[in-house]
Residue frames as a rotation matrix with the C-alpha (Angstrom) as fourth column:
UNK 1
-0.894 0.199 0.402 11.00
-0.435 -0.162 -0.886 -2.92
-0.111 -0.967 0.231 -10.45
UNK 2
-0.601 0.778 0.182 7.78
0.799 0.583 0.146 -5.08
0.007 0.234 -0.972 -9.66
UNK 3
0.316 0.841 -0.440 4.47
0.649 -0.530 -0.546 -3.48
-0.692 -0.113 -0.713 -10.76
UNK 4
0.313 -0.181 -0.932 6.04
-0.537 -0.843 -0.017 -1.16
-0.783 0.506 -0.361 -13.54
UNK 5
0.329 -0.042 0.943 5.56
0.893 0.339 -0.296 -1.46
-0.308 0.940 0.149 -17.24
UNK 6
-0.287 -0.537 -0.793 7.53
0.007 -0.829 0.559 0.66
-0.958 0.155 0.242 -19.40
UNK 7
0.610 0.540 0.580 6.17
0.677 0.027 -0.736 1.60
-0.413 0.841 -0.349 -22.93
UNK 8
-0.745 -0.667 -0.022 8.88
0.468 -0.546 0.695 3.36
-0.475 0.508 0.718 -25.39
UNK 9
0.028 0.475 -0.879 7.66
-0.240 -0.851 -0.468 6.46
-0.970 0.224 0.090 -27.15
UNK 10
-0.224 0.168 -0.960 6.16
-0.960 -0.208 0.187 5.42
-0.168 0.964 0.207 -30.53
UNK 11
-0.533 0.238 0.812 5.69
-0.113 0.931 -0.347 1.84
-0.839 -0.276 -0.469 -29.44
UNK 12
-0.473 0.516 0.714 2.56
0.658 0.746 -0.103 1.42
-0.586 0.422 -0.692 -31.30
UNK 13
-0.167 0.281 -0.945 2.48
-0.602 -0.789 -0.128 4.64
-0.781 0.547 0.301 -33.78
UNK 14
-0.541 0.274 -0.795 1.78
-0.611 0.521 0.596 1.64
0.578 0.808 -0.115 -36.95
UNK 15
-0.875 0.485 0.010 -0.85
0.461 0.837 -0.294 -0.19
-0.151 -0.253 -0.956 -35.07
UNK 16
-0.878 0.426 0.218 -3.83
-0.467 -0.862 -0.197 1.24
0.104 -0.275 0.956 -35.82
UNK 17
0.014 0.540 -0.842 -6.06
0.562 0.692 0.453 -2.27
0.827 -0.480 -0.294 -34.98
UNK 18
-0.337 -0.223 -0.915 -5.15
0.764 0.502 -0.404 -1.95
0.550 -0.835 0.001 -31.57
UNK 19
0.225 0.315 0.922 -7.32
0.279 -0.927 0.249 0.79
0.933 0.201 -0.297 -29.74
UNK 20
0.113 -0.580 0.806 -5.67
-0.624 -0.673 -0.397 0.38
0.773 -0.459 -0.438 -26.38
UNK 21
-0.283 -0.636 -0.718 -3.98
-0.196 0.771 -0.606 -1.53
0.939 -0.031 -0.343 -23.98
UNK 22
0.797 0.604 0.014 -5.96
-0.090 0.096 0.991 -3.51
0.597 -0.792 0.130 -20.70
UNK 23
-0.570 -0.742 0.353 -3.95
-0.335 -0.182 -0.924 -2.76
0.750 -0.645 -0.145 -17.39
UNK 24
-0.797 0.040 -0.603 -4.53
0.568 0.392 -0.724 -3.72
0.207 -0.919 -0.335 -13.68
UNK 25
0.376 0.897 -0.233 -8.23
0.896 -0.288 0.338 -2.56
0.236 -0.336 -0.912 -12.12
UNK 26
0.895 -0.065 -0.442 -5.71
0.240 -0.764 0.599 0.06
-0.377 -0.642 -0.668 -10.18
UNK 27
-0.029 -0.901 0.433 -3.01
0.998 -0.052 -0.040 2.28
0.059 0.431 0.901 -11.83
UNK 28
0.370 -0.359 -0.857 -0.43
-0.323 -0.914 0.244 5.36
-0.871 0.186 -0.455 -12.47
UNK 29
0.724 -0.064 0.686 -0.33
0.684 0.196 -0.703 6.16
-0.090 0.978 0.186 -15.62
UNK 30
0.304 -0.420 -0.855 3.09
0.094 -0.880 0.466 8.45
-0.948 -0.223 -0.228 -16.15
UNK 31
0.634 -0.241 0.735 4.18
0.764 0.340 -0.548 9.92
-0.118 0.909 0.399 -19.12
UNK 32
0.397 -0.702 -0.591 7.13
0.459 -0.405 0.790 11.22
-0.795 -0.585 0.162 -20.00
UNK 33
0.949 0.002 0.316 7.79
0.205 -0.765 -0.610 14.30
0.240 0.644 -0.727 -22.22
UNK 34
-0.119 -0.990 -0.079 11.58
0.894 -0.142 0.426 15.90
-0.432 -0.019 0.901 -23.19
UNK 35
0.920 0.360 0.154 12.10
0.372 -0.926 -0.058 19.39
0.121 0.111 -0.986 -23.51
UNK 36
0.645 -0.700 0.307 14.96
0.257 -0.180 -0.949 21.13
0.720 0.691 0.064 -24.05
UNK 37
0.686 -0.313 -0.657 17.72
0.717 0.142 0.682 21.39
-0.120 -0.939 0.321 -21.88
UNK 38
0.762 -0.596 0.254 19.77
0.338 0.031 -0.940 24.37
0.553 0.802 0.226 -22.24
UNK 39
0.512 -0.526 0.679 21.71
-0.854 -0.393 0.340 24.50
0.088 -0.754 -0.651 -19.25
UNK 40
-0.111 -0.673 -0.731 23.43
-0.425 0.697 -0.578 20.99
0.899 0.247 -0.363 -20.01
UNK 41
0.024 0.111 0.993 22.18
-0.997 0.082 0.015 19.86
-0.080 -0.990 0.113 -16.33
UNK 42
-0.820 -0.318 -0.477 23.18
-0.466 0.854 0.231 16.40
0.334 0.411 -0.848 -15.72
UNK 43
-0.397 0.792 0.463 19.66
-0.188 0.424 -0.886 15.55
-0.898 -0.439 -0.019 -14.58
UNK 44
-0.154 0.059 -0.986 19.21
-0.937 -0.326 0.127 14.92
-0.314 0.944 0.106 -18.24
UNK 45
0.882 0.251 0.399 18.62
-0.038 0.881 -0.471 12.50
-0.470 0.401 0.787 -20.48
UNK 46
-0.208 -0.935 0.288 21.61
0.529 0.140 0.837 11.32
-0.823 0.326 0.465 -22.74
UNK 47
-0.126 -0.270 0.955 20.36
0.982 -0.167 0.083 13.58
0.137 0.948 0.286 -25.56
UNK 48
-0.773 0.044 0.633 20.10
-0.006 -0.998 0.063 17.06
0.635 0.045 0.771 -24.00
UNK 49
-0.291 0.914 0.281 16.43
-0.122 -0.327 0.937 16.76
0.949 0.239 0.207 -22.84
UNK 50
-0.767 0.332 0.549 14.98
-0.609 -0.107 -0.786 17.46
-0.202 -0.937 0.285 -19.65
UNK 51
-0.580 0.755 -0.306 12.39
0.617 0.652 0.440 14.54
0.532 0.067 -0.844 -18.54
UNK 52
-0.630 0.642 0.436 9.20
-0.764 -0.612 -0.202 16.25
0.138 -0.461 0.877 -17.80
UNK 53
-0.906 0.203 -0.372 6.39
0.308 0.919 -0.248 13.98
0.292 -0.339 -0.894 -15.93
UNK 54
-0.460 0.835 0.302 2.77
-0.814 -0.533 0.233 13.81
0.355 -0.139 0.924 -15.84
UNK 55
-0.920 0.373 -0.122 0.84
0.392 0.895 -0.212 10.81
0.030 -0.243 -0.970 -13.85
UNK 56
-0.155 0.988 0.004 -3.01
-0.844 -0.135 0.519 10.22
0.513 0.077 0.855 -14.06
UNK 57
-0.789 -0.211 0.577 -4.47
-0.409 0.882 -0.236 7.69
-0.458 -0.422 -0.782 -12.03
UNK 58
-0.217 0.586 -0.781 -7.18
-0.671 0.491 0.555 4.81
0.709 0.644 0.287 -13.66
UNK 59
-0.767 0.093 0.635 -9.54
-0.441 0.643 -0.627 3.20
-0.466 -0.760 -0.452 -11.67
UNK 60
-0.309 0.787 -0.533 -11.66
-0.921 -0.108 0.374 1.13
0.237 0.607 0.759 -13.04
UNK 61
-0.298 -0.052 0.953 -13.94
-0.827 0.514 -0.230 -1.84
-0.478 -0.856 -0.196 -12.28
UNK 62
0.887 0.451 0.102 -13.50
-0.285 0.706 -0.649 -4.04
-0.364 0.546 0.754 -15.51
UNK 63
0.019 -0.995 0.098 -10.42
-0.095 0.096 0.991 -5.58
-0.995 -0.028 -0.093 -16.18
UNK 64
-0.048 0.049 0.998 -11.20
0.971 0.238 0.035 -5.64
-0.235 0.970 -0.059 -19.97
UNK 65
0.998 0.035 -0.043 -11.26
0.003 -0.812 -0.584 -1.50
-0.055 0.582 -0.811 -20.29
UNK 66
0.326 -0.350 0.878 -8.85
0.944 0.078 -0.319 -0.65
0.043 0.933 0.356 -22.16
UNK 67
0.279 -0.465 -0.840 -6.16
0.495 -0.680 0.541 2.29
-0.823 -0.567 0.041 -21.94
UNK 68
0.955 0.267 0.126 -6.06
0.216 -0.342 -0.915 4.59
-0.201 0.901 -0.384 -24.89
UNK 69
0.166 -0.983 0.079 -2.57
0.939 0.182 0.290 4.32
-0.300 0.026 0.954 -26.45
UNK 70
0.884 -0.150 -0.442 -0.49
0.090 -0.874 0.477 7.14
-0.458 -0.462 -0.759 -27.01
UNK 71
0.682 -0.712 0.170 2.47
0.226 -0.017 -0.974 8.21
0.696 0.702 0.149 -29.37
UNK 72
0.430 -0.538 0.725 4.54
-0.827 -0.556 0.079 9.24
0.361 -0.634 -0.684 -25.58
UNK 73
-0.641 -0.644 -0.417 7.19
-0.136 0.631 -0.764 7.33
0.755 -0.433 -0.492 -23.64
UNK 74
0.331 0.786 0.522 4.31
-0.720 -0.147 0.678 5.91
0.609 -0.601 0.517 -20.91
UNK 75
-0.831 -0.516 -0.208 5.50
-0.321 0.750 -0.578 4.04
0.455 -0.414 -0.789 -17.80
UNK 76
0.136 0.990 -0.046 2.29
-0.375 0.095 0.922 2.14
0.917 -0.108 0.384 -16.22
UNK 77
-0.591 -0.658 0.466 2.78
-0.583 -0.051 -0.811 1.97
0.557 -0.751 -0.354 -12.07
UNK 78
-0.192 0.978 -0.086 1.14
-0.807 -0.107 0.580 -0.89
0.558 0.181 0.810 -10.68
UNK 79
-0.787 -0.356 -0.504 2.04
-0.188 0.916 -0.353 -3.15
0.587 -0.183 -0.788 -7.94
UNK 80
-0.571 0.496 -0.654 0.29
0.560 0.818 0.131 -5.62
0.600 -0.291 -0.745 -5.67
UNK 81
-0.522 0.407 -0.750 -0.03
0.511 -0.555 -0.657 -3.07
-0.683 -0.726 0.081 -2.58
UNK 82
-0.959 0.264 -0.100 -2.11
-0.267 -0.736 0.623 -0.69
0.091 0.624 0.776 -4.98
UNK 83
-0.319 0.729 -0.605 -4.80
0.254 0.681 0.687 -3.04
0.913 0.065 -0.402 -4.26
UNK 84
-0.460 -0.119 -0.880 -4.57
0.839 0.266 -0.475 -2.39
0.291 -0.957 -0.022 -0.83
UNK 85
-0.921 0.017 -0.390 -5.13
0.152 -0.905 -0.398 1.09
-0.359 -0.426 0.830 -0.86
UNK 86
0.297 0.938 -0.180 -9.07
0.523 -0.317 -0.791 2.72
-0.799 0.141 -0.584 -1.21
UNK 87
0.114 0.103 0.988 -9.74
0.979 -0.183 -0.094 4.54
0.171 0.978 -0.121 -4.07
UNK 88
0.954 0.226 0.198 -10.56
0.183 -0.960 0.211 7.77
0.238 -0.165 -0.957 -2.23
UNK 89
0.350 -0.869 -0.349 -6.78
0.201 -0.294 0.934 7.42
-0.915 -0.397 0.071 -0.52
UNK 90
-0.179 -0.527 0.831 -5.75
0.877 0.297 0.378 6.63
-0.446 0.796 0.409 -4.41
UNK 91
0.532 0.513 0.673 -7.57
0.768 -0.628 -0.128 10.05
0.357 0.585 -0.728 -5.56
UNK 92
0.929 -0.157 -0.336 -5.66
0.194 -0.565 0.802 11.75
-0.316 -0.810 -0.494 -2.62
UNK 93
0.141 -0.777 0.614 -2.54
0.568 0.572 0.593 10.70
-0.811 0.265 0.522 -4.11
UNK 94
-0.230 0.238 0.944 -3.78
0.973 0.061 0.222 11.99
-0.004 0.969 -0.245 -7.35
UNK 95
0.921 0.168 0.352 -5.59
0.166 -0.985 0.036 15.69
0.353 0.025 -0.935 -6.53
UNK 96
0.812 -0.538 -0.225 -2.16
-0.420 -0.808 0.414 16.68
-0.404 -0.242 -0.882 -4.63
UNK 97
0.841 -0.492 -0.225 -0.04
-0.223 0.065 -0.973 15.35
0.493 0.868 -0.055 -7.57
UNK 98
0.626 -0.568 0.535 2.28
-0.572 0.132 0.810 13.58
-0.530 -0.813 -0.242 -5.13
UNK 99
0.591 -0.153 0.792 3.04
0.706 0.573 -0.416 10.98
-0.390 0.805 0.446 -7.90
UNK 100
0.637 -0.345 0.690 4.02
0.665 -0.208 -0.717 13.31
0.391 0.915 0.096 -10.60
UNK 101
0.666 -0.693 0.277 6.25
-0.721 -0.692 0.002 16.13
0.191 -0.201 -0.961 -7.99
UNK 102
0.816 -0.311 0.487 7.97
-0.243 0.580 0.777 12.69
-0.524 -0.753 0.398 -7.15
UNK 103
0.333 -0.555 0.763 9.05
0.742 0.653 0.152 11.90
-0.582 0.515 0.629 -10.32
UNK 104
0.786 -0.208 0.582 9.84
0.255 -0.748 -0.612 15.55
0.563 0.630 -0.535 -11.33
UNK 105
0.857 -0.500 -0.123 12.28
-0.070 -0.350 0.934 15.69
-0.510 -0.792 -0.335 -8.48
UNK 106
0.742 -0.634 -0.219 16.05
-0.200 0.104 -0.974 16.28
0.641 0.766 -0.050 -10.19
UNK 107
0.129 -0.875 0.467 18.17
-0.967 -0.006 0.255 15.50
-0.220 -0.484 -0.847 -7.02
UNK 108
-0.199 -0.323 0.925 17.66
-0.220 0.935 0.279 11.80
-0.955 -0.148 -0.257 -7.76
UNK 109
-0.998 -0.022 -0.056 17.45
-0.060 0.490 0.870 9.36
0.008 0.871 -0.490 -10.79
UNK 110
-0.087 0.846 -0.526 14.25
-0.724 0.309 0.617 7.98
0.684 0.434 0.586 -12.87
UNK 111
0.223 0.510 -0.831 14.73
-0.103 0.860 0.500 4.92
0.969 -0.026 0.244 -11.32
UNK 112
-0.857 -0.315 -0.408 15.36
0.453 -0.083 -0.888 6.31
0.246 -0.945 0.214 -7.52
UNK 113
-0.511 0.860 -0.013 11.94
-0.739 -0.446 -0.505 8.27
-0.440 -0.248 0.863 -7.73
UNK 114
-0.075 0.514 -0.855 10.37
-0.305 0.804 0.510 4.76
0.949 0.299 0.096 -9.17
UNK 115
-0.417 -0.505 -0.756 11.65
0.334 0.689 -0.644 3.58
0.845 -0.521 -0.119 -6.01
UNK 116
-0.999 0.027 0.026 10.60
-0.037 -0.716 -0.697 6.25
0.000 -0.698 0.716 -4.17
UNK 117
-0.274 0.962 0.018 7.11
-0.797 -0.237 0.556 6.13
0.539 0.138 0.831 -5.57
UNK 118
-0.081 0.038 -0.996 7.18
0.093 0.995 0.030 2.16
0.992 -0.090 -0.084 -5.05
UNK 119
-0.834 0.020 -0.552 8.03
0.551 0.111 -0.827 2.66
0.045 -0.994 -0.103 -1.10
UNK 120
-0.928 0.253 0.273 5.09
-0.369 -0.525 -0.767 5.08
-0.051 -0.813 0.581 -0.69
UNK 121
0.119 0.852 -0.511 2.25
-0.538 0.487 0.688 2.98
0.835 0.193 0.516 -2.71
UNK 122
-0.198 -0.274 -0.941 3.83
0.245 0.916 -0.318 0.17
0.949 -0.294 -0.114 0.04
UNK 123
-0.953 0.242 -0.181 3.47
0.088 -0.352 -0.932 2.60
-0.289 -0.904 0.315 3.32
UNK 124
-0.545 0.829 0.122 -0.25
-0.779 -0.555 0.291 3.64
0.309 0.064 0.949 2.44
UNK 125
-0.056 0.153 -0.987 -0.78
-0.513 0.843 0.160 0.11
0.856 0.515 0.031 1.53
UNK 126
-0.470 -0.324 -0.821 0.60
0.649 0.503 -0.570 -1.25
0.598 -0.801 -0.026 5.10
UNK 127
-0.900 0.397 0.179 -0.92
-0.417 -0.666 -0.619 2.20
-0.127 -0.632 0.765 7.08
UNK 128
-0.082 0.971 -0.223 -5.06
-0.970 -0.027 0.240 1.11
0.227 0.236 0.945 5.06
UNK 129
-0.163 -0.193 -0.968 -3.78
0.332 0.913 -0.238 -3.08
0.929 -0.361 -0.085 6.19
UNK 130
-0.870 -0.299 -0.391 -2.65
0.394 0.054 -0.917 -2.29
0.295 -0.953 0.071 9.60
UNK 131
-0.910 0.344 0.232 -5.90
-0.390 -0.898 -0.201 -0.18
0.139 -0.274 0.952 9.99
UNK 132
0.288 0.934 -0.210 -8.66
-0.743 0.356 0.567 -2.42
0.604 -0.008 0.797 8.93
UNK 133
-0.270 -0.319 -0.908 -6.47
0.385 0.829 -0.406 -5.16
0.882 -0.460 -0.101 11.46
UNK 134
-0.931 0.197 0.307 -6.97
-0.364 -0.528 -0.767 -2.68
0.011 -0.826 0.563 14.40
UNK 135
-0.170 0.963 -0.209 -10.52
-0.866 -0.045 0.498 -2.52
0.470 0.266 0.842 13.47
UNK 136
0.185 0.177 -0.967 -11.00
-0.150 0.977 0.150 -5.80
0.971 0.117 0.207 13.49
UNK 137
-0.639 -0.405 -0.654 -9.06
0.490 0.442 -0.752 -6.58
0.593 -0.801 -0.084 16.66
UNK 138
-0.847 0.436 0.302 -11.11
-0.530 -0.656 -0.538 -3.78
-0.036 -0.616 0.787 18.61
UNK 139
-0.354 0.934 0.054 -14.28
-0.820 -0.337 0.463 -4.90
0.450 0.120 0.885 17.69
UNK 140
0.437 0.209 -0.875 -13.58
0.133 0.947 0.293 -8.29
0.889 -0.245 0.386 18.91
């Protein structure tokens, strides 16, 4: 899907040069922990393990900072419309952990609640567009 890096868990566990990887001004950082499964639920992974999900967002207003690597499976959620949205909407997003209950959701797949995330970065995105167009028209 556009806008989404995936990082494998241990990626860079023998780099220790590298003190962390530069991303987009605006991101979700998710990472993704396994815990046992012992109810065999097919919302699993293929080895037993329940995906557990945590997202942080990163704003920042140098495209050289650096993202402190990590020894976890880390998916990095960043498309175009992210731009679009304010920071304060992007914090909103963030304090009521809308991100991370998406991707904890077990009726659907990893990559149906990608999707899912993807369509709502794209509605905010088009709601904080369409808004400053109003504006705009009105005032004229």
């Amino acid at each position: 899907a556009g806008g989404i890096v995936t990082i494998e868990e241990d990626a860079f566990q023998c780099c220790d040069s590298l003190p962390g990887i530069t991303i987009p001004l605006k991101a979700f950082i998710v990472e993704v922990d396994s815990v046992g499964d012992s109810d065999g639920d097919s919302d699993s992974d293929s080895q037993g393990n329940l995906e557990v999900f945590t997202c942080r967002l990163v704003l920042t207003n140098d495209v050289n900072t650096p993202v402190t690597l990590t020894n976890a499976q880390q998916m990095i959620i960043s498309p175009e419309h992210l731009n679009y949205i304010s920071s304060p909407d992007l914090l909103e997003l963030q304090m009521e952990n809308i991100i991370t209950t998406i991707m904890n959701n077990r009726g659907h797949t990893r990559e149906e609640n990608i999707e899912r995330v993807l369509a709502l970065i794209k509605s905010r995105a088009l709601f904080e567009v369409s808004t400053m167009l109003e504006l705009a028209l009105w005032k004229n």
